[in-house]
N, C-alpha and C positions, 0 to 999 in steps of 0.2 A: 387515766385520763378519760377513760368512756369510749363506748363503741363507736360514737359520731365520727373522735378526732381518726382512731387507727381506721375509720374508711375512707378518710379524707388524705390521712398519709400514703393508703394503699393508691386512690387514685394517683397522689403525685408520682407515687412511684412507677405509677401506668403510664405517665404524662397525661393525665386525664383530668389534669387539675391546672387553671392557673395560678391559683391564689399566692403568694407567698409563704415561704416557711415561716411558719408560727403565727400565722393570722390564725387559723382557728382553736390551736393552741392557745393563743390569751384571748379571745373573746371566749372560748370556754371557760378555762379559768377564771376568769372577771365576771363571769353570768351571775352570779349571787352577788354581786358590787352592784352590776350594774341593773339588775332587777328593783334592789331596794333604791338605787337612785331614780330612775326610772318612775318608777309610783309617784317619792316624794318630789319631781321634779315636774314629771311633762304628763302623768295621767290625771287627765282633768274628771274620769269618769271611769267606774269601777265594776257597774253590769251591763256592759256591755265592750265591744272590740270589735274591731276594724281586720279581716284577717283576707289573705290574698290566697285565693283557692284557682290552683292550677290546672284544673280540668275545666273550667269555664271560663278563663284567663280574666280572671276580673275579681274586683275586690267586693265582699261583702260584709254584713253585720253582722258578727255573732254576736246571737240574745243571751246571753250567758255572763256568770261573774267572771271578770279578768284575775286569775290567780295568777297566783309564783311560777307555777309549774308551766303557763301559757307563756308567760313573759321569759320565764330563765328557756322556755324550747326557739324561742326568738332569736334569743342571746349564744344558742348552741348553732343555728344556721338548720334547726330543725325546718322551722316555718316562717312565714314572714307577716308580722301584724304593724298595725300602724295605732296613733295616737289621735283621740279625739281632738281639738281644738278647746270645745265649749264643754264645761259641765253640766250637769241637769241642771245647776241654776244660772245656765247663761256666764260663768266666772272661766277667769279663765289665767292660764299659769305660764303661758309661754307665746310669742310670734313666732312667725314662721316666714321665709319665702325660697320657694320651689323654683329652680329656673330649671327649666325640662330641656332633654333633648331625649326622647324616647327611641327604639330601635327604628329605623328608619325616616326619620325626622330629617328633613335636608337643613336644618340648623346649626351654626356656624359653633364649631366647639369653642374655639378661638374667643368668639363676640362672649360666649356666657362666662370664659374666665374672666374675661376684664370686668365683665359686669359683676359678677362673683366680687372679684374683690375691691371696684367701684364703690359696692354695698357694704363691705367687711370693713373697708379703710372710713368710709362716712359714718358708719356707729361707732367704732373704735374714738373717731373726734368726738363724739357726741358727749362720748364718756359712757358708753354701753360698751358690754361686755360679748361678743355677737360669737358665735361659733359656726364656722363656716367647714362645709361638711362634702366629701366630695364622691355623692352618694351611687352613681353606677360608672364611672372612670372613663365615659364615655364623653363628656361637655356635660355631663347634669351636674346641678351642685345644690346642695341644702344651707340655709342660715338662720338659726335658731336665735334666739333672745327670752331666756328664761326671766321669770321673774321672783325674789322670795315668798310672795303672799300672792295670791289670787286678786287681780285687777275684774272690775268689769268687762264683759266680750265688747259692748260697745265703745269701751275705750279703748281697747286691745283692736277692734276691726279700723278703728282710727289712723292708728299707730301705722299698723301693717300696710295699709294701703297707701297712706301720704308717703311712705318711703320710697315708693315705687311706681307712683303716680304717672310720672313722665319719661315712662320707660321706652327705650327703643322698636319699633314695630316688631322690626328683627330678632328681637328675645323676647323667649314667651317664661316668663314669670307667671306665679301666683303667691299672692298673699293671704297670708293666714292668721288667723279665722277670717273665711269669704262671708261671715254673716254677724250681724252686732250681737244676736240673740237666736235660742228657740224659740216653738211655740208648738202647735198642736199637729200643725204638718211635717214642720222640720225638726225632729225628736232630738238628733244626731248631730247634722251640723259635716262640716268638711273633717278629714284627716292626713299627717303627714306621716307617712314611712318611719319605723325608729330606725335609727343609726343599729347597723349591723350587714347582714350581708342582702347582698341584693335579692330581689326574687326572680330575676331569671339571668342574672349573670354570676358568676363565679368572682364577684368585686365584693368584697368587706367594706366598710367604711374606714375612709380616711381624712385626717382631721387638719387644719393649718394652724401653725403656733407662731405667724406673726412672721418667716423667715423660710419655714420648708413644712412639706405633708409628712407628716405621721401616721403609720400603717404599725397595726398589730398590737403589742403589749403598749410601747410609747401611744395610740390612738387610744384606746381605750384607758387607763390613766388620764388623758387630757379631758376626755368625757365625762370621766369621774371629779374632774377639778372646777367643771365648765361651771362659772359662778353667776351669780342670779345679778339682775339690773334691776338698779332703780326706775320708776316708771319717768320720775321728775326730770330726765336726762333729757328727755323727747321735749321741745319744745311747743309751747302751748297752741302753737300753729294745730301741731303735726295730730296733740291730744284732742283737738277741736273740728279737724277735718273731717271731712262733709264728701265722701269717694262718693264719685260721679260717673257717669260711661265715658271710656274717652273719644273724643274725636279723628277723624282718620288723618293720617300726619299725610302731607306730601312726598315724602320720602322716607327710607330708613333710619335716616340717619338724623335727625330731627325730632325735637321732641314734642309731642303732642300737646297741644291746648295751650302755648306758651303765653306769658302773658309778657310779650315784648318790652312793655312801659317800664314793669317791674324789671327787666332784666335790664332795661339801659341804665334805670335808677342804680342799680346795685352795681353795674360796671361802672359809673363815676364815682360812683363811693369808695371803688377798691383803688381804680387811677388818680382820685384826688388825693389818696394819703399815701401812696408809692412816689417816691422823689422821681423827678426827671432824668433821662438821662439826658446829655449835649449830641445833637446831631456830627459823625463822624468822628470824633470822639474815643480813640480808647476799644474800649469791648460794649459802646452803646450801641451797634448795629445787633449783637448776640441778643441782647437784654430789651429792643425794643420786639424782637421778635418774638420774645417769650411771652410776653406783654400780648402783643399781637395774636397770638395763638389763643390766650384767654379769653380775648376779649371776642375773636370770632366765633372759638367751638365752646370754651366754658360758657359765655355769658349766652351763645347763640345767638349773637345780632343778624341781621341785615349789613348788608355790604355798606349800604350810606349809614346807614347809624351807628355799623362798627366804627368809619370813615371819622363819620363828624366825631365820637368817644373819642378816637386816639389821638386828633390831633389838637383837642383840648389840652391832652394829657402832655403831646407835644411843645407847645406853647406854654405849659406852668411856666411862672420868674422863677423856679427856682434852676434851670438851665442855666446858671453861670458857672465859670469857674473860679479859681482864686486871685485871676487879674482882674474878673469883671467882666469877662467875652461872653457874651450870649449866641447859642447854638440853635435855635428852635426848629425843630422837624417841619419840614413847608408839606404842603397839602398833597403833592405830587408821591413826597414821601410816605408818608399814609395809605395813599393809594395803593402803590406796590407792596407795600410791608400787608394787607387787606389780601390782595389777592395774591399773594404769595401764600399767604395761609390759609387761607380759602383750599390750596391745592394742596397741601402737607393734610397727614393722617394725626388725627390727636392721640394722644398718649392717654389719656381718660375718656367718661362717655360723652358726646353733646349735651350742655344744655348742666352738665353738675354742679357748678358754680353756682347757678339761681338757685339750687335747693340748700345753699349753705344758711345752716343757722346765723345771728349775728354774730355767736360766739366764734364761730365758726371762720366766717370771714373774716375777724378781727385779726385771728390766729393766722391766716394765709400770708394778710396783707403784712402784719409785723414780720414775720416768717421772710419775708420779700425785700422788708426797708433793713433787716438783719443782713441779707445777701451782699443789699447796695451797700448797707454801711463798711461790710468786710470786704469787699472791691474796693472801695474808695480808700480805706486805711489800708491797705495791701500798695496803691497806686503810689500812694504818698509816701512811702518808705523810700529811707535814701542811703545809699552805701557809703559811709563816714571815710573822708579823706586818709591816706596811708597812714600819715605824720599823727595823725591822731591816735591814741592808745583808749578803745572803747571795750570795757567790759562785757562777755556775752552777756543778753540780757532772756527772760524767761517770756514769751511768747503765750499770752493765752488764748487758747481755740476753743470752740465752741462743741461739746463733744455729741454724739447723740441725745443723750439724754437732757438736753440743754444746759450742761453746767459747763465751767469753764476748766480745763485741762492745761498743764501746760506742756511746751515742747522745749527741753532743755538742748537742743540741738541748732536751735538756729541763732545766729545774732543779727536785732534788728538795727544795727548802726547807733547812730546818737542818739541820746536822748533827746527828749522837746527842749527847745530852747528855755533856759532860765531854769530848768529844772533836775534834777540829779533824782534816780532812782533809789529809792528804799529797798533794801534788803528784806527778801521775803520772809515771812515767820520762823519760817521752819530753819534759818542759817541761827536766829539767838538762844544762846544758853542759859543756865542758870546752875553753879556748880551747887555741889550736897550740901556746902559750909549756909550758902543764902537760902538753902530752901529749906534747912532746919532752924535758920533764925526767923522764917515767916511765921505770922501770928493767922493760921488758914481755923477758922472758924467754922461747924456746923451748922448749915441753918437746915432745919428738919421744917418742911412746910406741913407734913402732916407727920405727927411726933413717933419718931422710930421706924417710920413707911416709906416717906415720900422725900426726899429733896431736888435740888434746881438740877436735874440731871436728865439724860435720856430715857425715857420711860416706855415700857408697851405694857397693854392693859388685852391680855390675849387670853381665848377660850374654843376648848372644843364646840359644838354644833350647837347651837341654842342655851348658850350657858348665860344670860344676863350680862355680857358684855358691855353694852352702852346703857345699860339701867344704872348697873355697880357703876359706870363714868359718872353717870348723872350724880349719884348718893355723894361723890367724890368731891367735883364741882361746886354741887350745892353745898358741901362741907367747907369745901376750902373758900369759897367765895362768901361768906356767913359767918364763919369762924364753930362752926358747928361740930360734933364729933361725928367721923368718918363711921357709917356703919353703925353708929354707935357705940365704935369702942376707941378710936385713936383720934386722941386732941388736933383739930387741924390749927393752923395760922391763919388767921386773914387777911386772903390775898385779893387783887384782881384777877380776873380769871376768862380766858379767849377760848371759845369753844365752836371750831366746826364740824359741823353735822351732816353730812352727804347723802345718809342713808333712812335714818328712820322718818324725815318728814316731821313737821311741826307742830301736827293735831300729836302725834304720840311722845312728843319730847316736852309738847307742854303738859299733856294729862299725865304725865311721869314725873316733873316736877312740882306741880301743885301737888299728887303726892306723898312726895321727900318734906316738901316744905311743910306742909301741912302735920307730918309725923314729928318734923321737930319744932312745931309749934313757934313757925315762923311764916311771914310770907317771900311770894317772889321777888318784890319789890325788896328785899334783907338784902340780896345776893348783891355781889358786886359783881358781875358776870355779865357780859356781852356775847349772844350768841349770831351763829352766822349759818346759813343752809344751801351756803357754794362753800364749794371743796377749792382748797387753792391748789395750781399743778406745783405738787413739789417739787420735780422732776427740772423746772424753771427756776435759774440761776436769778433773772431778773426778778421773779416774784417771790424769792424766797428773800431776796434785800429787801422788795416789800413788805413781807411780813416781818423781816428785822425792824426795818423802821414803824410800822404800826406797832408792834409790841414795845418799842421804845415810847412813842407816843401816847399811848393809852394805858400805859405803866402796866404790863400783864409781866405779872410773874411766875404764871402756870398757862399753858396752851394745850389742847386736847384736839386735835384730828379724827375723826371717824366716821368713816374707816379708811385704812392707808391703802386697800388693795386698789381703789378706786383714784387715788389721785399721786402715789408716789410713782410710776413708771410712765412713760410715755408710751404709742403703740409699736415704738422701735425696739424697748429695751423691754415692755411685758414680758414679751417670747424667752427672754435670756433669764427669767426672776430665780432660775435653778444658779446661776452661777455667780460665784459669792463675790466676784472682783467687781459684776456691775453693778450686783447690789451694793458695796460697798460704796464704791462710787456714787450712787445714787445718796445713800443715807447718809454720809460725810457732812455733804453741806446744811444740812438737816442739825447734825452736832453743831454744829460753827452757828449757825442760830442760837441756839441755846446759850452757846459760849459767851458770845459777844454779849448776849441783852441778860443776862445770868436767870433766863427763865428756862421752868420746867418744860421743855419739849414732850409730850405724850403721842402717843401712837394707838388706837385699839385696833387688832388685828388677828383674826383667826387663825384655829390650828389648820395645818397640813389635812388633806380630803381620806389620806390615809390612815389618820388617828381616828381609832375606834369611838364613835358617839358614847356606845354603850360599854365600855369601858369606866368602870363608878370609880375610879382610884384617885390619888391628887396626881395634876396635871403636873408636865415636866416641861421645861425650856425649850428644850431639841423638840418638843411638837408642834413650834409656831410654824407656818407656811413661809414659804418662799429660804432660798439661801442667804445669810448674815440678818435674817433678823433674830436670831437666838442671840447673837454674839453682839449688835448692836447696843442695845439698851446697858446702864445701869445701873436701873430695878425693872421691876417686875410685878405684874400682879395677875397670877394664872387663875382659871377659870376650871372648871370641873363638875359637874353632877355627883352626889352621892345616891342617889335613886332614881330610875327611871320618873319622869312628869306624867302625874295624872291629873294632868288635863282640869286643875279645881282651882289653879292662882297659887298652890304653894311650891315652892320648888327647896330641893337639900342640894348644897352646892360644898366643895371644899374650894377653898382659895388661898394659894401657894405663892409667898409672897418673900423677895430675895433684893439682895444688891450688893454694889462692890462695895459699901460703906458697913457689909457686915448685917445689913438688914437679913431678918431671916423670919418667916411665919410661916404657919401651917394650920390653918381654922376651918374648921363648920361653920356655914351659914346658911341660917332657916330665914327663909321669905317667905312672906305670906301679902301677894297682891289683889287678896280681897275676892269679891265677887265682882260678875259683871254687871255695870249700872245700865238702865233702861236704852241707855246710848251708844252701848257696847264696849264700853271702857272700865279698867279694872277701879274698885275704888277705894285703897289702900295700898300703906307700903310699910311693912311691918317686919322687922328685921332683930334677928338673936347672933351673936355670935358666938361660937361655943368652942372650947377646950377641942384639940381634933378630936380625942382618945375620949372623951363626955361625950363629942360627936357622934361616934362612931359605934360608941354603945348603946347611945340611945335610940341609934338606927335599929342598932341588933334587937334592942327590947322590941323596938314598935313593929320590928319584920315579925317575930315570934308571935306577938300580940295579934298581929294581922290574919297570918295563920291559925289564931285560935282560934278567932272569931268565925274566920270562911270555914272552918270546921266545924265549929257549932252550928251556923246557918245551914252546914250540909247536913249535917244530922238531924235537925229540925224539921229540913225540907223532906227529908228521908224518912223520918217519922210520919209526918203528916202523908205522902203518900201512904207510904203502909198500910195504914189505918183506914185511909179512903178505899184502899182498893177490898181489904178485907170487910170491909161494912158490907162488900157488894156481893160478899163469900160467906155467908153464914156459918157454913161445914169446916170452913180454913182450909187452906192452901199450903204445900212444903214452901220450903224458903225459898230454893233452884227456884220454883216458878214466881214465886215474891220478886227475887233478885230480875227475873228479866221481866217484869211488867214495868217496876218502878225506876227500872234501867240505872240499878247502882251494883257493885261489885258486893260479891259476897263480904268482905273484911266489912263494907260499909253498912251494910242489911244485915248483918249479926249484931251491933252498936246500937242500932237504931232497935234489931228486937228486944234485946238486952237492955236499955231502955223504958222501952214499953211494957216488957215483962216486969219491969221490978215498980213500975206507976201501976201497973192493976189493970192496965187498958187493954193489954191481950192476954191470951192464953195459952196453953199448951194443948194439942190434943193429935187426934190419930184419924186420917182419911184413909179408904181406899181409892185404889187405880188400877183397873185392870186385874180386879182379883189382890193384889197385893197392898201393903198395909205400911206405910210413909209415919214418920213424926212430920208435924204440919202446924201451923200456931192461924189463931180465930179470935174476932172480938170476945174479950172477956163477958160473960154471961147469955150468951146466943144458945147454951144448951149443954145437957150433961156428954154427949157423946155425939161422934158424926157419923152420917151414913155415906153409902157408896159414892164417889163422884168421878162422874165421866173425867176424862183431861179436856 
C-alpha cells in the first residue's frame, strides 16, 4: 500500500488522525484513476501549477511541467496542488464556485450548506451535471461543472458569474475563472484546490450523490464518474452576461441589485398559471401560504407589491366551486398572509425564484398545478354506499421520477358516473393455442440489424457513438446502406440531439450524405436539439402522440444520461428496480406506436478506454441498461487514435431476434478544412478475423518502419560525428555521443561498413590499442588520441 498509507494508519492508531478508516486507503489506490482523469478533465495547463507551500502558508506558482508523479503526490495526500482555470490560450474546461469559510471566519456553516445546495439543486434543473464537493468539512464547499471540449474563458467567466450574481452579503463565494482571458500581465489567471485532502486539515474530500455524502472508495468512484455538461444547458442570458461590481445590499438577507420590475413580472407569471384556491376552504389557507412565502422571499417583493401580486392571485374567476360559490381572498387577507411571511425563515435563498430560467419556471409552476390538481381529485373521492358492491380499483400515483405507479391497496369507491372501468393490461391473456395461430411477422428496418424494438447504441470513451447514429439515421431515413454494408428500409425517422450541438451534427451529415451520393434534403428525418425529460410520464404521451403524428418509425435519443433521470432518481441510477422503472415507460412508447425506441449511451467510467478488445453488454453505465434493450450496437476501439481523422473500431452487434455481429470498422474522416471541420467520411467494414489481421500486418509494418527510420537516423549520426574524427573512435564512445544502445550502433556500423562509407581501424588511448571504426579513406592508419 506504500509508506504514506502505514503512517497514516500508525497515526490512527496514535489517535492522531481523524480521517476515516480508508479515506487514504482509496484515494491512494485511485491516484493513477484519478491522475489520468484529472489531466483529461480539469487541467487546463500543463507547464506550470498552483502548489500550497506550508512554510509561507500561501499558495504559489510552480514554473515547472505538471507530471504524474506531482499530480498522483496530490492524490496520495503528499501535497496539495490546485488547478488553473484558463489555459495559455484563454480555453477553458471546467466552472467552478468556491463558497469559503476559512479557519476563523465568523461565517455561518449553516448559510453556505443551503447555499451549497441552492446552487447544486439550480444546475441539476438546468440539466447541468454539477459536482458539489465538501472541500475542508468545516461550511466550505466546492462546485465544479466540467465540460467535454474546451469552451472559450470568456464564455466560461459568463457562465460562472451570472450564477452567482445575486448572492447573499452573508456568503462569500467565488466564481471561477474571475477573468474572461490572459494577457501579458495575468499569465495564470485564478485556481481552485483539486478534490483530495485538505492542506491543513486532516478532511479528504467528500462528494453529494443527490441523497447523502460520500467519503473514501464510494467518493472517489463518484469523481471518477463526474460527467461533462453541455455548455447549451446555460441559458443565453447567463452565456451573454456582462458581471459587473455589485452594489451594497441593505441587508443580508436580500439580494443585491434586484431588479424589482422584473421580479414582480415573473411573480404574475408564475400566480397567473397556479389555480386559485377559495378563501376558507378546505386546506386553502396551507396552500395560500405557500404561495405567500414565494411570492415574498422567492420573488423578493416589497410588502405592497408582494400585497397588490397576491391578491390578484386571490381574485382569479377561477375561485368557484362546483355549486358556483365564489370565495375571493379580500385585501385584509393578503395583508396578514404578507406579513405573516415576512416573519417565517425560507427554506431556499431570497431572491432564487427571479434567476429561474423559463424552462425553469414552467417546471415549478406545472410541478404546483400537479399538487392542486392531486388535492382536488383526493377531495372529490367519495366512499360508495354499503349496498353497493365496488370492485377495488388501482389508484395511480405519481412516483418520483414522474411516472405513474400504482397502489393496489386502496379502493377509490365508484366509478365516474356513466362509466365502468377497463381491466388493466396486465389481467388479459392469450393462451399458446392463439399465439401459435398468429401470423407475427419480421419487419427488419435495417436488414438483419435493426427492428421496431428497444435499442441502445453504446460505447467506450470516444468511440464514434453519435457519428455511427448519424450513418444510421442518414441510412434509415434515405433507404441507403447502413455503413455501407446492411440494406436499411425507408423510414421516417425522429432524432434528438442534446449533446453534440448543430454546427457538428450538420458538418457530419453533409458528410454521410455526401459519401453516399445523396443530399440532405433525401433524408426523411426531422431533427430536434432539446432533449425531452424521459423521466415525464406526461411527455413521454407527448412523444407517443408526436411519433404517431409525423409517422416516425425509428426515434434516436442522445444522449440518455442527460434526460432519462430526474435530480431525485440520478443518485439511485446504481439500482436496477429504479432504473427499471424509469425505462418501462420508455418500452410502452415504442409498443404502442410500433416504433424503434433508440438510446445512445456510454459505458460504465470503469471500463478500460485502452482496452482494444470488442466491447461486451455488461459495460453500459448505470444498472438495467444492459438488460433493457433488445439490440444492441457496441462500440469499441481496435487501436489507440492518432490524432489524423482515422479511427479502427470493432462493433458488437446482438438481439433477442437472434441478431448477432462482430465487425471491423475503418473510418477515415478526412482532414481538417480551413474552418476546422473534418472533410469526409469514408467507411470499410471488415470480416472481424480480416480485421484483426490487418491490424496485426499494419502493427508489424509500423514497427518496421520506425526501425528503419532509427537506423537511418543512427547511421546518419555516426557518420557526422566521425567526419569530426579523422583517427576514428571505439564504438563505446560512438554509442554514447550518438546516444543509442550498443544492439542499435553495431546495425547502423554494420551497415555502413558493408556501403564502404566507414572503416575498420585501430586507435590509441592511454598507451593502449582499441578496435575503433573512421570514415572510409581518411588514411592508412591512426595516430595516438587523447580520450
Amino acid at each position: 500500500m506504500g509508506i504514506i498509507v502505514e503512517q497514516e494508519r500508525k497515526k490512527r492508531a496514535n489517535g492522531k488522525s481523524r480521517s476515516d478508516n480508508g479515506q487514504i486507503e482509496a484515494w491512494f489506490e485511485h491516484s493513477d484513476e484519478l491522475t489520468k482523469w484529472a489531466y483529461r478533465c480539469l487541467f487546463a495547463r500543463d507547464d506550470a501549477y498552483p502548489k500550497w507551500v506550508k512554510e509561507t502558508n500561501d499558495w504559489r506558482c510552480v514554473h515547472e511541467d505538471l507530471t504524474d508523479a506531482v499530480a498522483r503526490d496530490h492524490f496520495h495526500g503528499r501535497q496539495t496542488i490546485g488547478t488553473y482555470t484558463l489555459g495559455r490560450d484563454s480555453s477553458c474546461l471546467w466552472v467552478g464556485w468556491d463558497i469559503d469559510r476559512h479557519d476563523g471566519d465568523p461565517g455561518d456553516p449553516e448559510a453556505n450548506r443551503r447555499y451549497a445546495f441552492m446552487l447544486f439543486k439550480r444546475l441539476v434543473r438546468m440539466g447541468a451535471n454539477p459536482l458539489l464537493e465538501d472541500s475542508n468539512g468545516s461550511g466550505g464547499f466546492h462546485i465544479w461543472v466540467r465540460f467535454a471540449e474546451s469552451i472559450p474563458g470568456s464564455l466560461a467567466y459568463s457562465v460562472a458569474a451570472w450564477l452567482t450574481a445575486h448572492c447573499p452579503k452573508k456568503i462569500h463565494v467565488e466564481a471561477f475563472p474571475k477573468q474572461p482571458d490572459l494577457n501579458e500581465t495575468r499569465r495564470y489567471g485564478n485556481q481552485m484546490r483539486l478534490p483530495g485532502k485538505h492542506h491543513k486539515r486532516d478532511h479528504w474530500s467528500e462528494f453529494f450523490d443527490g441523497e447523502k455524502w460520500l467519503a473514501g472508495d464510494a467518493a472517489c468512484c463518484w469523481l471518477l464518474d463526474f460527467q461533462a455538461t453541455d455548455i447549451s444547458v446555460f441559458p443565453q442570458r447567463a452565456r451573454e452576461y456582462v458581471p459587473t461590481m455589485p452594489k451594497k445590499s441593505p441587508s443580508d438577507t436580500t439580494f443585491v441589485d434586484m431588479d424589482t420590475d422584473e421580479a414582480t413580472r415573473q411573480a404574475r407569471r408564475y400566480l397567473a398559471k397556479v389555480p386559485g384556491t377559495q378563501s376558507g376552504q378546505g386546506q386553502a389557507r396551507q396552500r395560500a401560504c405557500r404561495l405567500t412565502m414565494f411570492v415574498v422571499h422567492g420573488f423578493a417583493l416589497p410588502t405592497g407589491t408582494a400585497t397588490e401580486v397576491l391578491k390578484e392571485w386571490g381574485e382569479k374567476p377561477d375561485q368557484t366551486d362546483e355549486h358556483g360559490g365564489y370565495y375571493p381572498w379580500s385585501g385584509k387577507d393578503c395583508i396578514d398572509l404578507v406579513k405573516w411571511a415576512e416573519g417565517q425563515e425560507y427554506s431556499g435563498m431570497c431572491g432564487d425564484k427571479v434567476r429561474l430560467t423559463g424552462h425553469e419556471l414552467d417546471a415549478e409552476i406545472q410541478a404546483e398545478v400537479e399538487k392542486w390538481a392531486a388535492g382536488k381529485r383526493q377531495a372529490a373521492t367519495e366512499t360508495p354506499p354499503a349496498s353497493e358492491h365496488v370492485a377495488p380499483q388501482i389508484v395511480p400515483k405519481p412516483s418520483q421520477n414522474g411516472q405513474q405507479t400504482a397502489d393496489f391497496g386502496q379502493e377509490t369507491g365508484r366509478a365516474t358516473a356513466g362509466q365502468e372501468r377497463k381491466p388493466p393490461a396486465w389481467t388479459k391473456g392469450i393462451s399458446a393455442a392463439d399465439l401459435d395461430s398468429e401470423d407475427i411477422q419480421v419487419e427488419y428496418l435495417v436488414d438483419r440489424l435493426l427492428a421496431a424494438m428497444p435499442t441502445v447504441i453504446g460505447g467506450r470513451f470516444k468511440t464514434l457513438k453519435t457519428l455511427i447514429m448519424l450513418d444510421l439515421i442518414v441510412s434509415m431515413s434515405s433507404g441507403t446502406k447502413f455503413l455501407n454494408k446492411w440494406k436499411c428500409k425507408k423510414v421516417k425517422v425522429g432524432v434528438w440531439s442534446g449533446e453534440s450541438g448543430r454546427l457538428a451534427v450538420q458538418n457530419a451529415m453533409r458528410r454521410i450524405c455526401k459519401a453516399r451520393g445523396i443530399r440532405m434534403s433525401d433524408c426523411d428525418l426531422d431533427l430536434h436539439f432539446t432533449l425531452p425529460p424521459l423521466y415525464s410520464r406526461t411527455d413521454l404521451d407527448l412523444m407517443a402522440r408526436l411519433i404517431t403524428a409525423e409517422g416516425y418509425k425509428a426515434v434516436f435519443i442522445d444522449p440518455a444520461y442527460l434526460c432519462l433521470l430526474d435530480s431525485q432518481t440520478a443518485a439511485r441510477a446504481g439500482n436496477v428496480f429504479v432504473m427499471g422503472a424509469a425505462l418501462q415507460p420508455l418500452t410502452e412508447v415504442g409498443q404502442a406506436t410500433g416504433c424503434l425506441v433508440g438510446l445512445v449511451h456510454h459505458f460504465g467510467k470503469w471500463t478500460d478506454s485502452n482496452n482494444f478488445t470488442p466491447a461486451e453488454l455488461g459495460e453500459l453505465s448505470q444498472a438495467g441498461m444492459a438488460e433493457w434493450p433488445r439490440q444492441w450496437l457496441l462500440l469499441s476501439r481496435r487501436a489507440p487514435y492518432q490524432h489524423d481523422g482515422k479511427h479502427l473500431l470493432y462493433m458488437t452487434a446482438g438481439g433477442s431476434l437472434g441478431q448477432s455481429w462482430q465487425v471491423g470498422i475503418d473510418v477515415d474522416e478526412g482532414d481538417l478544412s480551413d474552418i476546422g471541420l473534418r472533410t469526409k467520411w469514408q467507411v470499410c467494414v471488415r470480416n472481424i478475423v480480416q480485421a484483426q489481421a490487418n491490424d496485426k500486418i499494419a502493427k508489424i509494418e509500423k514497427k518496421e518502419t520506425l526501425k528503419a527510420q532509427r537506423e537511418a537516423t543512427t547511421k546518419e549520426a555516426v557518420r557526422k560525428v566521425l567526419e569530426t574524427l579523422p583517427q576514428g573512435e571505439t564504438a563505446r564512445e560512438l554509442s554514447r555521443r550518438v546516444g543509442r544502445n550498443m544492439d542499435t550502433l553495431a546495425a547502423a556500423l554494420g551497415n555502413l561498413l558493408k556501403s564502404g562509407q566507414v572503416e575498420k581501424c585501430k586507435i590509441k588511448k592511454n598507451t593502449a590499442s582499441y578496435d575503433a571504426y573512421r570514415t572510409a579513406g581518411k588514411g592508412a592508419g591512426a595516430t595516438d588520441a587523447t580520450p
